[in-house]
C-alpha positions in Angstrom: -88.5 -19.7 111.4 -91.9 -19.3 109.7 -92.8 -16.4 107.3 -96.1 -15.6 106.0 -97.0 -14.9 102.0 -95.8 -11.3 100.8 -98.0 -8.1 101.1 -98.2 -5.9 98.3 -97.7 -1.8 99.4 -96.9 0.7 97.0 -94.1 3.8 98.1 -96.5 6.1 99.4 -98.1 4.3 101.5 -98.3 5.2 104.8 -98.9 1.7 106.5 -96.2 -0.1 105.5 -94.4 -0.1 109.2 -92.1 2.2 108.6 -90.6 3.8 111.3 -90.3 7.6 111.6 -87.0 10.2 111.3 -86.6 10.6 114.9 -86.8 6.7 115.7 -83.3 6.8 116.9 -84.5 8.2 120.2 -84.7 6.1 123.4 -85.5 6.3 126.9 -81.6 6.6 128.1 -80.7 9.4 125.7 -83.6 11.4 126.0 -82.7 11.5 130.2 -79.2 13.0 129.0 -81.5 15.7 128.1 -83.3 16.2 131.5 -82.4 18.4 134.5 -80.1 16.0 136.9 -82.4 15.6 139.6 -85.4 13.9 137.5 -84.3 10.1 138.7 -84.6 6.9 137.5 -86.0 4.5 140.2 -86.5 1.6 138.6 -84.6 0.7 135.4 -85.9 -1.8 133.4 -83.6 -1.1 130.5 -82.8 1.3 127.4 -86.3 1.0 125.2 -87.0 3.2 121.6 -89.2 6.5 122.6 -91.8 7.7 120.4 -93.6 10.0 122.5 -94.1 11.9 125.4 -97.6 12.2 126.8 -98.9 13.0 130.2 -102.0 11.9 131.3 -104.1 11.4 134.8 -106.9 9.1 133.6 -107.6 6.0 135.2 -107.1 4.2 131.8 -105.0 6.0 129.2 -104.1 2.9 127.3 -106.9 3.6 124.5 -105.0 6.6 123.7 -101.5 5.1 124.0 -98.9 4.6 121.3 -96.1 2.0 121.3 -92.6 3.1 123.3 -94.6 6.2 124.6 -93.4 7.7 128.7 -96.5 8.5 130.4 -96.3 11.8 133.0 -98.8 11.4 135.2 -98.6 13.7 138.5 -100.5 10.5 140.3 -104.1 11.6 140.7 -105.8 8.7 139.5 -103.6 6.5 142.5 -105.0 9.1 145.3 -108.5 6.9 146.2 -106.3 3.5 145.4 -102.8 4.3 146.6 -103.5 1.4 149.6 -105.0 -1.1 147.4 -102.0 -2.8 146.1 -103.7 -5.3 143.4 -105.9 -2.0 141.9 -102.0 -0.6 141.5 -101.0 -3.4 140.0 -103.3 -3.8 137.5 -103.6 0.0 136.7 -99.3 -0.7 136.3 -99.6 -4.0 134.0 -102.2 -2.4 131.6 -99.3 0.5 131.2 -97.3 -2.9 130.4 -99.5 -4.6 128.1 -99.9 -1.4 126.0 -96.0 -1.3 125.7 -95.3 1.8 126.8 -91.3 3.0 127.5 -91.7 4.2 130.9 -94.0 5.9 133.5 -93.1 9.6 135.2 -94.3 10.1 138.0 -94.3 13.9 139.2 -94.0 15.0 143.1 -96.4 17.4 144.4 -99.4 17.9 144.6 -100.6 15.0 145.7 -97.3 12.8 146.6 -94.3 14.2 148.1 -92.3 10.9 146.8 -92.6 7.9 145.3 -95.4 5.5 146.9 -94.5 2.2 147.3 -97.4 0.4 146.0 -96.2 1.8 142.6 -92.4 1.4 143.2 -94.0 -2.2 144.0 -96.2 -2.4 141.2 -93.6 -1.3 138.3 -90.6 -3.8 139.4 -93.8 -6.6 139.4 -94.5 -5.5 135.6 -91.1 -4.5 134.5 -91.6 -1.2 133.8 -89.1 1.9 133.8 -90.0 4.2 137.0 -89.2 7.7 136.4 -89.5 10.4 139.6 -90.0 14.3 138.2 -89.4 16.7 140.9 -91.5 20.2 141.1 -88.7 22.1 139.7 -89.3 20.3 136.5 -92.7 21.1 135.1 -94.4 17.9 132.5 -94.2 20.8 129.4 -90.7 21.3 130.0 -90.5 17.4 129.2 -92.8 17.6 126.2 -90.6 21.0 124.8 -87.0 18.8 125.5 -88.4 15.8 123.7 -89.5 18.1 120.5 -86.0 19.9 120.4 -84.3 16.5 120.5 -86.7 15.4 117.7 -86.4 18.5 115.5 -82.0 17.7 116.1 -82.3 14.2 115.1 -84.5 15.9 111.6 -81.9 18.0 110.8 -79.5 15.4 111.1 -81.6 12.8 108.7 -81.7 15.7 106.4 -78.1 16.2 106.4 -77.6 12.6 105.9 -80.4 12.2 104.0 -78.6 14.9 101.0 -74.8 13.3 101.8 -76.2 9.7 100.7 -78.6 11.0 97.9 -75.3 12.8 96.8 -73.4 9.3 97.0 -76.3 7.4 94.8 -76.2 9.9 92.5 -72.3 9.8 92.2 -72.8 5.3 91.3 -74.4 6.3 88.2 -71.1 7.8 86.5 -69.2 4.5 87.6 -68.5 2.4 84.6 -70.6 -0.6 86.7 -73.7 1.6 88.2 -75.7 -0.8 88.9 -73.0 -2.5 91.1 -72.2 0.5 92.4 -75.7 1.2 93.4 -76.0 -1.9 95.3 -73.2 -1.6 97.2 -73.6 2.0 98.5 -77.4 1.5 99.3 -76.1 -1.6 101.2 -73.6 0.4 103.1 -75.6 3.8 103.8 -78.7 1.8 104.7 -77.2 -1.0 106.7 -79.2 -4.1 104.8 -78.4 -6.7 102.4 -79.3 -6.0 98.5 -79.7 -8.4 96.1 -80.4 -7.6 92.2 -82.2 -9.7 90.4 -82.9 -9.7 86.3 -86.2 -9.7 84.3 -85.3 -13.9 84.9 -84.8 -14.1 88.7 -81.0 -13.9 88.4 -79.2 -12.7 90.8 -76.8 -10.0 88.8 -74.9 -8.4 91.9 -75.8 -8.6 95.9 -74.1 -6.7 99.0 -74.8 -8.4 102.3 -74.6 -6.2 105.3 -73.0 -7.8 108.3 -76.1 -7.2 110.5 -78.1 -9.2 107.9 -78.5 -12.8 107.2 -78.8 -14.3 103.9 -82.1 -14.5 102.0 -83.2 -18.2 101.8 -83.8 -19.0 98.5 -87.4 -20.0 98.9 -87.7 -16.4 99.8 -86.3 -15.0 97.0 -88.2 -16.6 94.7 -91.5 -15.7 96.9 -90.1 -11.9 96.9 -89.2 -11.8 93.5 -92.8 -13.5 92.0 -95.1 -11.1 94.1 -92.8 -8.2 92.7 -93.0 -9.5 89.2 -96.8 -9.5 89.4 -97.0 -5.7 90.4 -99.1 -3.6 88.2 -96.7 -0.7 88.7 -93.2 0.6 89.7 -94.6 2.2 92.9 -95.4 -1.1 94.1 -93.5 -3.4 95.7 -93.6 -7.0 98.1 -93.0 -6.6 101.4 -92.0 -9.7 103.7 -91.8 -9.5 107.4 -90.2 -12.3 109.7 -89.5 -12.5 113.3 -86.2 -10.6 113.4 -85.9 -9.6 109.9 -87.7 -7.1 106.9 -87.7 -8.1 103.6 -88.6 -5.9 100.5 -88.9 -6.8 97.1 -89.2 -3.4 94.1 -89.9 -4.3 90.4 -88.0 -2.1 88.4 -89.9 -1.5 84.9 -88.9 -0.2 81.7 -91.2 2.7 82.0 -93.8 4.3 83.3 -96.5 5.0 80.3 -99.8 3.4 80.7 -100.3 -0.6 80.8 -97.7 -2.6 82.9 -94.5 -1.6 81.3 -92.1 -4.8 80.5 -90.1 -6.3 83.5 -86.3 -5.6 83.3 -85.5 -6.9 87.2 -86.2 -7.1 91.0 -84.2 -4.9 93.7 -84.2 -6.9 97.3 -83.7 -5.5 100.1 -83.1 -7.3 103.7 -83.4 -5.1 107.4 -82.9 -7.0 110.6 -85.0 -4.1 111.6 -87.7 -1.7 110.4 -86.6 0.1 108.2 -86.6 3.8 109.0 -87.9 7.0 107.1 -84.1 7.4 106.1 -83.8 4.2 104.8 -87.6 4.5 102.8 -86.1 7.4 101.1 -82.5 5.8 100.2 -84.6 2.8 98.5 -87.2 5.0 97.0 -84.1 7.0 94.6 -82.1 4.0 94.2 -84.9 2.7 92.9 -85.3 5.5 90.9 -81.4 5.3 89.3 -81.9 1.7 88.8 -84.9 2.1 87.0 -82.9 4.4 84.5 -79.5 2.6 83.9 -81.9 0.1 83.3 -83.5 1.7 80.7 -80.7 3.2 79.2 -78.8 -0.1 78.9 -82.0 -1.4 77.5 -82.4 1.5 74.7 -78.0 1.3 73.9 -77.5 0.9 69.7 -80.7 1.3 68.4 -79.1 2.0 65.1 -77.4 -1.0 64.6 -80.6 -3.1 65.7 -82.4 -0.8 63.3 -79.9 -1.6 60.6 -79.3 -5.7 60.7 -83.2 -5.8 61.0 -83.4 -3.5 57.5 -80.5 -5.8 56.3 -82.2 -9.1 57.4 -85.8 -8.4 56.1 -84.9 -6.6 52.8 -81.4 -6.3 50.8 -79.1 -9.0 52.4 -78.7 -12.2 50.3 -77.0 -15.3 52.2 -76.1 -15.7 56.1 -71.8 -16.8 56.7 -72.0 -18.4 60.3 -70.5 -15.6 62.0 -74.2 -13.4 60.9 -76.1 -16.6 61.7 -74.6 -16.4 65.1 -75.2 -12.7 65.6 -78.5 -13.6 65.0 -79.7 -16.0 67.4 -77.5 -13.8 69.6 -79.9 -10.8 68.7 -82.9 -13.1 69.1 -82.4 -13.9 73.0 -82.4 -16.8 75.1 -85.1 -19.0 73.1 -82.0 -20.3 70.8 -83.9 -23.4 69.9 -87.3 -22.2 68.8 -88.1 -21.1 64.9 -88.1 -17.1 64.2 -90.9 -15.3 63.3 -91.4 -11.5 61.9 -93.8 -9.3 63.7 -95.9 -6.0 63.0 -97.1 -4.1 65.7 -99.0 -0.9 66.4 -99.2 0.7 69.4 -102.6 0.6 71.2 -104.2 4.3 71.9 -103.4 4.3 75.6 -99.6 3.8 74.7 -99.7 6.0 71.2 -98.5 9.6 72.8 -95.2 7.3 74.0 -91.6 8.5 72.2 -90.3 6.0 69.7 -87.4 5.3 71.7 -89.3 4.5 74.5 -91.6 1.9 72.4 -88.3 0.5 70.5 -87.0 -0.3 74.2 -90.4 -1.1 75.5 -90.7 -3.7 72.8 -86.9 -5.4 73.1 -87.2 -6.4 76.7 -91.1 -7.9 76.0 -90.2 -9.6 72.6 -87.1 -10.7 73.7 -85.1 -9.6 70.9 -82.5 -6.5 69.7 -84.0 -7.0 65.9 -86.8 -4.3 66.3 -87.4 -1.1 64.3 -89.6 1.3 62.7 -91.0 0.6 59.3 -94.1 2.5 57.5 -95.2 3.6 60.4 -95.6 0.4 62.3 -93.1 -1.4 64.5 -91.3 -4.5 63.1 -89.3 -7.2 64.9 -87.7 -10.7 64.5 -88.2 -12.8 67.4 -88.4 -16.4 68.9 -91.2 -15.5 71.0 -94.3 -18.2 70.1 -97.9 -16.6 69.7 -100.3 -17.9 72.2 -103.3 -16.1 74.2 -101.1 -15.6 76.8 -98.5 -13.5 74.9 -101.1 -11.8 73.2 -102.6 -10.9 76.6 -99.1 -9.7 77.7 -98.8 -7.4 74.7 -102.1 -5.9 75.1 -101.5 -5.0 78.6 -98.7 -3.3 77.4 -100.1 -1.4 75.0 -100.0 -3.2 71.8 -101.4 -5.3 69.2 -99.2 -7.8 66.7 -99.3 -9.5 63.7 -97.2 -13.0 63.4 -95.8 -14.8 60.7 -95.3 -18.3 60.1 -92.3 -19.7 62.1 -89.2 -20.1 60.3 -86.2 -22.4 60.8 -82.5 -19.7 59.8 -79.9 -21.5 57.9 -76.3 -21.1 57.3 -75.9 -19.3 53.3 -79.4 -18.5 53.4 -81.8 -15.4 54.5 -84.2 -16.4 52.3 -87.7 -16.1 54.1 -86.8 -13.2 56.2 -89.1 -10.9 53.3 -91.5 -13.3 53.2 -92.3 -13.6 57.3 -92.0 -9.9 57.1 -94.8 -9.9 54.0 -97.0 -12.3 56.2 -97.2 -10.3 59.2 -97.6 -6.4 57.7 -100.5 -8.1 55.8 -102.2 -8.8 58.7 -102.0 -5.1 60.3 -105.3 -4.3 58.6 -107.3 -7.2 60.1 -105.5 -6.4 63.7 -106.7 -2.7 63.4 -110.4 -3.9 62.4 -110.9 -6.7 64.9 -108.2 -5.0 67.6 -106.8 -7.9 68.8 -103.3 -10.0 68.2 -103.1 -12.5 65.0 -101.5 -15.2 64.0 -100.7 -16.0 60.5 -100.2 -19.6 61.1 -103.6 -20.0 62.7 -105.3 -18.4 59.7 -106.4 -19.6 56.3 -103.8 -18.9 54.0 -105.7 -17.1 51.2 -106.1 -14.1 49.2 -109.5 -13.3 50.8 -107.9 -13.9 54.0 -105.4 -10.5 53.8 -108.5 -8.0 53.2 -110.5 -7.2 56.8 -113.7 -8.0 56.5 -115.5 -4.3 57.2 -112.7 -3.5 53.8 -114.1 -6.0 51.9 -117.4 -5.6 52.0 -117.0 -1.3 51.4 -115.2 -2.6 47.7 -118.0 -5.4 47.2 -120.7 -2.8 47.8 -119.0 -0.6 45.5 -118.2 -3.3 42.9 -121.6 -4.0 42.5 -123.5 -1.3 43.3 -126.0 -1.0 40.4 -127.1 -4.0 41.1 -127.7 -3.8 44.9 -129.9 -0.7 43.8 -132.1 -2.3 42.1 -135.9 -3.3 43.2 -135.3 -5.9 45.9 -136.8 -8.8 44.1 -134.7 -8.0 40.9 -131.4 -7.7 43.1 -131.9 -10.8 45.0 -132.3 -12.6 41.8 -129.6 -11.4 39.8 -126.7 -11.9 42.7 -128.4 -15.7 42.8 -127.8 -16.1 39.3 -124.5 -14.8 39.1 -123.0 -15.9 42.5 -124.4 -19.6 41.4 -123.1 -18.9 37.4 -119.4 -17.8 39.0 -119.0 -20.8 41.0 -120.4 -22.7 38.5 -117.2 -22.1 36.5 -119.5 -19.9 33.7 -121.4 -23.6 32.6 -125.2 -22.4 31.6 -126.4 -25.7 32.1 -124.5 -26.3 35.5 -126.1 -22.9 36.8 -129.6 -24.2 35.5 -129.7 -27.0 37.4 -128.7 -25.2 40.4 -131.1 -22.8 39.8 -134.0 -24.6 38.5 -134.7 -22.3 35.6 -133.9 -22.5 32.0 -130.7 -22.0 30.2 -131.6 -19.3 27.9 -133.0 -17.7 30.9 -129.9 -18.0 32.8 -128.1 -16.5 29.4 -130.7 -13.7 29.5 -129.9 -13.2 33.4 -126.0 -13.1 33.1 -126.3 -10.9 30.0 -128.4 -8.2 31.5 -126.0 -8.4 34.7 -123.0 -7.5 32.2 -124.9 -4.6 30.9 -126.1 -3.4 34.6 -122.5 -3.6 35.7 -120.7 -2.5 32.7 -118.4 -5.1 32.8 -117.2 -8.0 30.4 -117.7 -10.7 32.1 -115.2 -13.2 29.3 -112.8 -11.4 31.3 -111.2 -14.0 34.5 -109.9 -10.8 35.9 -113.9 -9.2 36.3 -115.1 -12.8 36.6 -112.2 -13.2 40.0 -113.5 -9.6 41.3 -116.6 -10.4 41.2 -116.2 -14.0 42.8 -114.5 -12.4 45.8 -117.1 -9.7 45.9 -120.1 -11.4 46.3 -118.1 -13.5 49.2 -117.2 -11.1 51.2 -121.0 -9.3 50.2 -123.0 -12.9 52.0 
């Protein structure tokens, strides 16, 4: 059987197929309804009706609907009635635009039936209903409304009872499970749900369904994944099946909001209105169990990752396996410590909500709140890809180097922690994810840049205000005499000029500054300074 490519539609859209509340109608039970003497005269079986219409144009099939019964009191057969092929062909467009039957209503121009149309509707298959006079077309139109505003009523009724039911799954000590299940039953599809991983956690297949091939699954489940939103979703179609695929997010602040799974849902129909809704608050449920399960003891994580990146001394192998437990399912790659802010679009989000927000992207329990920023310990490896991820959800990170945990050891756990907070400046200034093992390790290396130069300005500010050609000498002489190590005839050379004028130089420069420049702390200051200055 082939299948084409998932298309993405979001909740509210209204072309996504879905049929409407009073779908349940057909031809057979909306004739229960009728007056005894309106007749079938040719059956051509039980079809879905979606509409009555009547209509005495030559060609209404512009105007036609699928499943709709035409009326039609026979005026546009009157100049053709003997023309058998003009008949036909009047009775196979009414066939090719689907429609559930034709009524054909006595007087005033026919007093039965004619046989070229008798003729013509057993040629093209198509129901042949005769109306008498007694029963006028709007009588028809008013019976049809009355048996959709019933079948309403009914959805609703059946709409709050299984609303009711959904709502009852979340209590159960396995909601999710239970969730499944009753939107399986109530809906009459299979349900699959899958994790943040592609899988499956629990599944209830409907006897009306058949399994979901694999391939499928995994077609479903990446168009899903890729969703910018909650309200989106994959939708399949195959020749005697519907297939629906919902991503079910952490939350719904601005950015994509982490994956935390897939619901999948199979039809061997279209789905209804009825069934739309049922999906639409399961959905909804999911979304907060999820949640909830992803947000449970925040105060222990909070607590081992205090413990691990401040007081706690040595690791005993049942703490070293609590950790790589804590640090999910990338057992064998190094830990690192993180700092993250959160970006201004996700800023107004509650703490809680960023703590769970950044367990399920990170990958790890080990997250808290620390001066402001967040903290973590994960496994997850920096790359432009992950720092891409993280931006689109809102934040920005710092990394440390990786480290290797060892049995009777946590030393390092300060250190990563040191290396990744000392970033947070530079991430603020440049706005964009760092890496501390991509970086010169240096002292110069922890101050932003924009920082830097604000202190080196300020550092040597009675020089910079000095007449240009003054200033531009005396930073030459000293930036030369610095990294000369403070050797006169070292800087002369460089400089071309004479070492008692260099002494001269340097000595008014002291005096300008009002520093002593025998001191290595000034001379360091001054050195970094004048870098960060070029």
């Amino acid at each position: 059987m082939g299948h084409f490519a998932p298309e993405l539609g979001t909740l509210d859209s209204p072309d996504l197929g879905f049929s409407r509340a009073w779908d349940s109608i057909t031809l057979y039970r909306f004739l229960r309804q009728l007056p005894a003497d309106v007749q079938i005269i040719h059956d051509a079986g039980d079809r879905p009706l979606r509409w009555v219409e009547p209509s005495d144009i030559d060609d209404p099939t512009g105007y036609l609907v699928d499943d709709e019964l035409i009326l039609t009191s026979g005026y546009p057969l009157v100049a053709h009635i003997e023309d058998q092929q003009w008949v036909d062909q009047f009775v196979a467009r009414l066939a090719q635009a689907k429609v559930c039957a034709v009524g054909f209503g006595i007087e005033p121009y026919f007093s039965q039936v004619p046989e070229p149309l008798l003729r013509a509707c057993i040629k093209n298959d198509v129901t042949l209903i005769q109306i008498p006079q007694s029963v006028p077309f709007a009588a028809i139109g008013l019976a049809f409304a009355q048996l959709m505003e019933a079948d309403g009523a009914a959805l609703l009724r059946s709409n709050t009872d299984s609303n009711r039911a959904l709502m009852r799954c979340v209590a159960q000590n396995n909601p999710e499970e239970q969730l499944v299940a009753t939107l399986s039953q109530r809906a009459k599809c299979s349900v699959k749900l899958l994790d943040a991983a592609a899988q499956e956690r629990f599944s209830a297949l409907h006897q009306s369904s058949m399994p979901l091939r694999a391939e499928l699954v995994e077609e479903l489940f990446n168009q899903a994944a890729r969703s910018e939103t909650s309200s989106q979703f994959a939708l399949l179609r195959e020749e005697s099946a519907t297939h629906l695929a919902f991503p079910i997010r952490a939350s719904s602040a601005q950015g994509q909001a982490p994956l935390l799974g897939v619901l999948l849902v199979s039809f061997d129909k279209d789905p209804s209105g009825f069934d739309h809704t049922l999906m639409a608050t399961t959905l909804g449920l999911l979304e907060v169990v999820a949640r909830e399960r992803a947000m449970v003891s925040f105060t222990s994580a909070q607590l081992a990752t205090s413990l691990l990146t401040g007081s706690l001394q040595s690791l005993n192998p049942a703490q070293l396996k609590l950790l790589n437990q804590s640090l999910g399912k990338n057992t064998r790659k190094p830990l690192r410590a993180l700092a993250l802010i959160a970006k201004k679009s996700a800023a107004s989000t509650e703490g809680d909500r960023h703590l769970a927000h950044l367990r399920i992207l990170l990958d790890t329990e080990l997250v808290s709140v620390q001066d402001g920023n967040f903290i973590a310990l994960s496994k997850i490896e920096p790359s432009e890809a992950q720092f891409k991820k993280l931006a689109k959800a809102g934040y920005l990170a710092a990394f440390s180097h990786p480290l290797e945990p060892k049995q009777g050891s946590s030393e390092g756990f300060v250190a990563l922690l040191a290396q990744a907070k000392g970033l947070i400046p530079q991430v603020q200034e440049k706005q964009q994810s760092m890496d501390a093992a991509g970086m010169a390790r240096t002292f110069q290396s922890l101050l932003p840049k924009e920082a830097g130069r604000e202190l080196a300005q300020a550092a040597l500010a009675p020089l910079l205000e000095l007449p240009a050609k003054r200033r531009d000498l005396y930073l030459q002489v000293l930036g030369s005499w610095l990294d000369s190590n403070g050797s006169w005839d070292e800087t002369s050379k460089r400089l071309d000029l004479h070492r008692n004028s260099v002494r001269r130089h340097v000595s008014s420069i002291a005096q300008i500054l009002d520093v002593d420049l025998n001191s290595a702390a000034t001379r360091n200051e001054l050195f970094l300074a004048l870098r960060f200055l070029a």
